[in-house]
MARDREN-555984 format. One record per atom (N, C-alpha, C): residue in three letters; x, y, z. Coordinates in steps of 0.1 Angstrom, whole numbers, plus 5000, padded with zeros to 4 digits. Atoms other than C-alpha are relative to their C-alpha. Layout:
BEGIN
alaXYZ...
***
This chain:
BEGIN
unk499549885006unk767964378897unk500350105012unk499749914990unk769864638915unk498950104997unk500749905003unk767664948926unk500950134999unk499449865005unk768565308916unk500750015017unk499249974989unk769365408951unk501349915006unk499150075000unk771565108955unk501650024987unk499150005014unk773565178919unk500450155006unk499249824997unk774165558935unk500749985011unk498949974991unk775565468962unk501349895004unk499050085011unk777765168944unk501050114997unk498649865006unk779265488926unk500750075010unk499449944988unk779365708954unk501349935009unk499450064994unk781565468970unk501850024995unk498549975009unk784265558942unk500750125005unk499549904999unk784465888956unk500850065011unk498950034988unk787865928979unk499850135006unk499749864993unk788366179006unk500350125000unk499349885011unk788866518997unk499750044987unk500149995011unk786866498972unk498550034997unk501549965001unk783366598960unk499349904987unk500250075012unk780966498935unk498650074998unk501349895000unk777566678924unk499149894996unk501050074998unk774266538927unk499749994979unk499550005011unk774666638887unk500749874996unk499050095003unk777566398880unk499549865006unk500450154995unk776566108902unk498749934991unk500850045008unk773466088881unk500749974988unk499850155012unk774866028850unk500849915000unk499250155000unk777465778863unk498649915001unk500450194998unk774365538872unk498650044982unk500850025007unk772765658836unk498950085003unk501349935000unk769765928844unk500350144999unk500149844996unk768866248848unk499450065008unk501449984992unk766966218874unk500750105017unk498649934986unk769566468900unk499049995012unk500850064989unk766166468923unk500449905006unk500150114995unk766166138928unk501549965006unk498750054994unk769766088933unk500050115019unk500049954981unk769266338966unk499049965007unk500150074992unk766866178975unk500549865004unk499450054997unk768665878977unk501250015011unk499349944989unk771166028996unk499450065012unk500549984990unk768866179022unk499449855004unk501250114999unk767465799022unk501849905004unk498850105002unk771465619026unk500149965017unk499850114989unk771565359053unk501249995002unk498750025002unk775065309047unk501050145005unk499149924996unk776665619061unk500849955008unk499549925006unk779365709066unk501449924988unk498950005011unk780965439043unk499550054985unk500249945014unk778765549015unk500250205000unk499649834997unk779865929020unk499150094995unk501049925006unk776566099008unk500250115004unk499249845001unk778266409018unk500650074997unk499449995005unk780266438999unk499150064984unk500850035011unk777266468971unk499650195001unk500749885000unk776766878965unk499050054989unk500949985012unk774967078940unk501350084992unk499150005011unk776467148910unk500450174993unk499249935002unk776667508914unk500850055009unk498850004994unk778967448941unk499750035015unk500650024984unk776667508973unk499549865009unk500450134991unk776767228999unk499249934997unk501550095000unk773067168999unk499749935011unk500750094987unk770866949023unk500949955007unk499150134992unk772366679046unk499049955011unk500850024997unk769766459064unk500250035018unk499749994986unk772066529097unk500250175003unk500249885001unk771766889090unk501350084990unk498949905011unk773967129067unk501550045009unk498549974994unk776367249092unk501249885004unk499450125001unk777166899099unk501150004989unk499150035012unk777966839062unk501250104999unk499449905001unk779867169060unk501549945008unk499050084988unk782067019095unk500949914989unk499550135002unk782466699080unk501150014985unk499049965016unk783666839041unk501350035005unk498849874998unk786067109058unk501149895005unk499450054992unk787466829083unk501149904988unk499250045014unk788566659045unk500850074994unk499149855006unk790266949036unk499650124991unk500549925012unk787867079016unk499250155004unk500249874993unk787467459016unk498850064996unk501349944999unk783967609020unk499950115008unk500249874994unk782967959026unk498650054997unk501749984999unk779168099034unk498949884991unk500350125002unk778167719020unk500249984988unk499850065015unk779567688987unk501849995005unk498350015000unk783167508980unk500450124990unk499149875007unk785767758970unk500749894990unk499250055003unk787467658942unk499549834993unk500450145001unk785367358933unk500349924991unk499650105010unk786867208903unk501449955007unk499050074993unk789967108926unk499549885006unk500250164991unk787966878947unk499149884991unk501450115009unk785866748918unk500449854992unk499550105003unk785866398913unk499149964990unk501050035014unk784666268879unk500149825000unk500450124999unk783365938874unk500649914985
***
């Protein structure tokens, strides 16, 4: 049987460039409600950067963690096109990708 952290970042994988997804949302694609656990999985993903757990923020639109540090994530979002200002996307239902 697959494990949870494996099944999130299965999904995660759906989520293209330019685009976001909330620790919210990725949880109920794999079925829970467990939004914890899905960031930790993401602070736990082996697979960077093709599983793009940076892509993974919080759901009221602030960055949040990144196990390579925040400013990183911030870098790495912006460098996608996506526009962030004092750590929250601007505009966040533009980049929001639904499962």
């Amino acid at each position: 049987m697959i494990s949870f952290n494996e099944r999130c970042y299965e999904k995660l994988q759906k989520v293209p460039k330019g685009k976001i997804t909330t620790y919210k949302d990725l949880a109920h694609a794999v079925k829970t409600r467990a939004y914890r656990a899905v960031g930790t999985a993401m602070n736990n993903n082996p697979y960077a950067p093709q599983v793009p757990c940076h892509r993974v923020i919080n759901a009221s639109g602030f960055v949040g963690g990144f196990a390579h540090g925040t400013n990183k994530k911030i870098r790495m979002l912006k460098k996608e096109g996506i526009e962030i200002k004092n750590g929250k996307v601007v505009n966040m239902q533009r980049y929001l990708y639904r499962f």
